[in-house]
C-alpha positions in Angstrom: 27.8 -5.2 -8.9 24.4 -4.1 -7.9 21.6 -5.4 -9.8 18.7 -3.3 -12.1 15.5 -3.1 -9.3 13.3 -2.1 -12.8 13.3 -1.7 -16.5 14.2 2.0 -17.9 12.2 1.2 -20.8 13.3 3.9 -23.9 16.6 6.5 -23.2 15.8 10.0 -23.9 17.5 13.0 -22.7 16.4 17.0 -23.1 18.9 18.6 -25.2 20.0 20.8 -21.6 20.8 17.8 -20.3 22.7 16.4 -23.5 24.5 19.9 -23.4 25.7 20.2 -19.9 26.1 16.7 -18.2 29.1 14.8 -19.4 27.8 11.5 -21.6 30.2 9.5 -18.9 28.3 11.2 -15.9 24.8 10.7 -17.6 25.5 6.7 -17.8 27.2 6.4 -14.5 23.8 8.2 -13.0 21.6 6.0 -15.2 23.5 3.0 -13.8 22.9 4.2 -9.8 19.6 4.7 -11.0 18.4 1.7 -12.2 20.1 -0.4 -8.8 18.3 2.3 -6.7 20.7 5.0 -5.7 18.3 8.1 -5.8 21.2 10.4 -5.4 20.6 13.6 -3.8 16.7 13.5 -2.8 14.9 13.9 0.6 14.9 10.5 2.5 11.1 10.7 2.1 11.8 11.2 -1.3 14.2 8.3 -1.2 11.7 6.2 0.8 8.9 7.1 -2.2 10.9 6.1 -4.6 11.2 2.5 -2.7 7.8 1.9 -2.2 7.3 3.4 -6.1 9.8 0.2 -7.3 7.2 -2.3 -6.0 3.9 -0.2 -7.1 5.2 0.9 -10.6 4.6 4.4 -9.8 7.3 7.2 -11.5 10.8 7.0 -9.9 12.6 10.3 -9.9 16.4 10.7 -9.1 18.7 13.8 -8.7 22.3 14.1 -9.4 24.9 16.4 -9.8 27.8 16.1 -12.4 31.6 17.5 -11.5 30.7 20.9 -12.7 27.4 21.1 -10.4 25.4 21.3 -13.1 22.5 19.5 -11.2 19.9 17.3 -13.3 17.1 14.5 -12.6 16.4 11.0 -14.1 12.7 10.1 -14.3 11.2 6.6 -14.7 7.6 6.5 -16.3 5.1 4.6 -13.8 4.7 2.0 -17.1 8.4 2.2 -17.3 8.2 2.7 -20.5 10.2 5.5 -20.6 13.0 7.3 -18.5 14.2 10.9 -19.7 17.6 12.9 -18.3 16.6 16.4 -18.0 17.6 19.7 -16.0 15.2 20.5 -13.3 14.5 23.9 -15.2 13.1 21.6 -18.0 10.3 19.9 -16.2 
């Protein structure tokens, strides 16, 4: 089992995402998340998102659930939060 490379501080979610990614999806993306999977992003993206770990800058993930109903996960720099949203709700 991989282990959490930062905290995710509070859950939300937009009430898209609530209404079009499966709750067993949503936590399975949260976990890759959190253990740095990035999911479908750029390798720069991916390589951001390494260096972002280390410098507490915002994290941002993309995933897609079974139905292709794409959506993101974003970390706060202060990781104090992390919201599930669609990328139309940004």
């Amino acid at each position: 089992m991989a282990t959490a490379k930062f905290r995710l501080g509070r859950l939300v979610s937009t009430r898209g995402a609530l209404d079009r990614v499966p709750n067993g999806e949503m936590l399975r993306a949260l976990g890759r998340h959190v253990t740095g999977d990035w999911g479908n992003v750029s390798s720069e993206d991916a390589e951001a998102n390494n260096a972002a770990v280390g410098e507490r800058a915002r994290l941002l993930s993309s995933y897609m659930t079974g139905e292709g109903v794409r959506f993101w996960i974003i970390t706060e720099a202060d990781r104090s939060l992390t919201t599930v949203l669609l990328p139309e709700e940004y």
